[in-house]
Backbone bond lengths (Angstrom), bond angles and torsions (degrees), N, CA, C in turn:
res aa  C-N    CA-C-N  psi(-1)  N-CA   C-N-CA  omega(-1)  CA-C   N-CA-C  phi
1 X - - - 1.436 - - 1.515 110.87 -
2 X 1.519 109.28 -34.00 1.423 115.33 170.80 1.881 111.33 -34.26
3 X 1.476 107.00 -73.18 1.676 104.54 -178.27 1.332 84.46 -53.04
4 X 1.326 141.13 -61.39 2.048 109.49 -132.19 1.562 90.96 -59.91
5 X 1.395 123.83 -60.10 1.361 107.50 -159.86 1.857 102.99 -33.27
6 X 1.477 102.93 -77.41 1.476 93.01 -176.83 1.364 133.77 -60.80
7 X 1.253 108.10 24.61 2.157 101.88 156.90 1.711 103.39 94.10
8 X 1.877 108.45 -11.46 1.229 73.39 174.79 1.887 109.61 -124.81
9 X 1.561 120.98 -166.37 1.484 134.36 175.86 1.191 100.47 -107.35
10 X 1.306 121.04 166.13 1.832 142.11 154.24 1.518 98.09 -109.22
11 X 1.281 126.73 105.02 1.317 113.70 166.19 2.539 86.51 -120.13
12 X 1.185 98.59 -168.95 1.398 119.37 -149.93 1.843 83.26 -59.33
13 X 0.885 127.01 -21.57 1.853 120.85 -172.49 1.563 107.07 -88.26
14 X 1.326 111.99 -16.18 1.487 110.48 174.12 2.140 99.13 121.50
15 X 0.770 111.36 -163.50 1.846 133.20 -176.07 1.700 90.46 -65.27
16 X 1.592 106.92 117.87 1.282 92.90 148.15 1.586 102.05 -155.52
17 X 1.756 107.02 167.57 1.392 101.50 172.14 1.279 138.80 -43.75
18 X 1.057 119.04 164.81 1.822 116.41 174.83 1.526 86.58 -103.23
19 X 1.451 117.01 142.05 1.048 132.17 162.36 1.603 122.54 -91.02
20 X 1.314 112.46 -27.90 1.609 105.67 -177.78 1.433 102.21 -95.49
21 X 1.226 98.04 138.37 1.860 116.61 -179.80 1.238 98.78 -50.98
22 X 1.193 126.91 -54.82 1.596 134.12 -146.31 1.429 107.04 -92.02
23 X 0.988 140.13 -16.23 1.417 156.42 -145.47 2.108 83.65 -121.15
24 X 1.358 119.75 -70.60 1.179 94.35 -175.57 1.356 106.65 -102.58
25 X 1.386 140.68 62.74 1.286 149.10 154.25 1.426 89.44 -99.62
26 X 1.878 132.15 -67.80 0.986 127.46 165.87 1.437 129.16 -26.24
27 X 1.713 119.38 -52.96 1.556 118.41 -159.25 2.035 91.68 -79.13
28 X 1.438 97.72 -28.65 1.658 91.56 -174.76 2.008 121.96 -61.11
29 X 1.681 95.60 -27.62 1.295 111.53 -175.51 1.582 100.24 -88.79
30 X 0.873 119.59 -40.71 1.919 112.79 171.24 1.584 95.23 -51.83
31 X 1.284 112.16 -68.35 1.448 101.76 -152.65 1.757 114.81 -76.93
32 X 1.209 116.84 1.36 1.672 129.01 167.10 1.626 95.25 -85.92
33 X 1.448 129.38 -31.56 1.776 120.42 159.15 1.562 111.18 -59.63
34 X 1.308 127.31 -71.99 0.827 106.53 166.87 1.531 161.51 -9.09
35 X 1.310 88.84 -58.85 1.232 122.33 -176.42 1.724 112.07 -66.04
36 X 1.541 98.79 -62.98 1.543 107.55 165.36 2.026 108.50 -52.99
37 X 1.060 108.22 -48.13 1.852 100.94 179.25 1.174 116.17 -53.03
38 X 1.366 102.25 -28.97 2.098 103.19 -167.79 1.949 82.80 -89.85
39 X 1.330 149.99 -27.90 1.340 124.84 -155.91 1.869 83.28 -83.37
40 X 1.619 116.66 -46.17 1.510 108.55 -168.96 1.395 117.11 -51.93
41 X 1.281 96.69 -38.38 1.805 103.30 177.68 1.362 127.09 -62.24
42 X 1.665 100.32 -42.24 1.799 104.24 161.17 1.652 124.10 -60.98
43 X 1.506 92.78 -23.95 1.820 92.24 -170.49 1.770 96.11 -100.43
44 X 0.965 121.34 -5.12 1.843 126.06 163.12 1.450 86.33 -64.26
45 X 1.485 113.21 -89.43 1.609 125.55 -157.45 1.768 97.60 -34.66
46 X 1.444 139.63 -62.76 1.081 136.06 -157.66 1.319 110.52 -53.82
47 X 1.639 110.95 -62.80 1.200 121.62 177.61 1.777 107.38 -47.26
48 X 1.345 140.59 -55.31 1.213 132.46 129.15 1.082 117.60 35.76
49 X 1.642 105.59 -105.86 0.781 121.52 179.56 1.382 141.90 -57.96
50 X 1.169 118.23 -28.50 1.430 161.14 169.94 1.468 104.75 -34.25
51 X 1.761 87.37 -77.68 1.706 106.71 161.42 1.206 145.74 -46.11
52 X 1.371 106.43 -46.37 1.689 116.31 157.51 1.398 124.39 -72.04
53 X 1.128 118.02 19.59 1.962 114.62 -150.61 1.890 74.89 -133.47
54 X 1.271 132.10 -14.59 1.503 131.35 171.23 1.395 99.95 -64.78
């Protein structure tokens, strides 16, 4: 998810840009979801934990 945010792929030649707008406007907005689910999920687990550790 790291490259999609930044625009690019790993295919067999190594890191390169995405050329179609639409293709990585999409992979950039998946992986900015992502991204936000994994910070809520870490700050669920803390709070979690937080709570039970009283």
């Amino acid at each position: 998810m790291l490259l999609a945010a930044r625009g690019l792929r790993n295919l067999d030649a190594g890191d390169e840009a995405i050329e179609d707008s639409a293709t990585r406007a999409l992979l950039r907005r998946v992986a900015k979801e992502i991204h936000v689910r994994a910070l809520l999920l870490a700050l669920a687990l803390i709070l979690l934990v937080v709570l039970v550790g009283r």
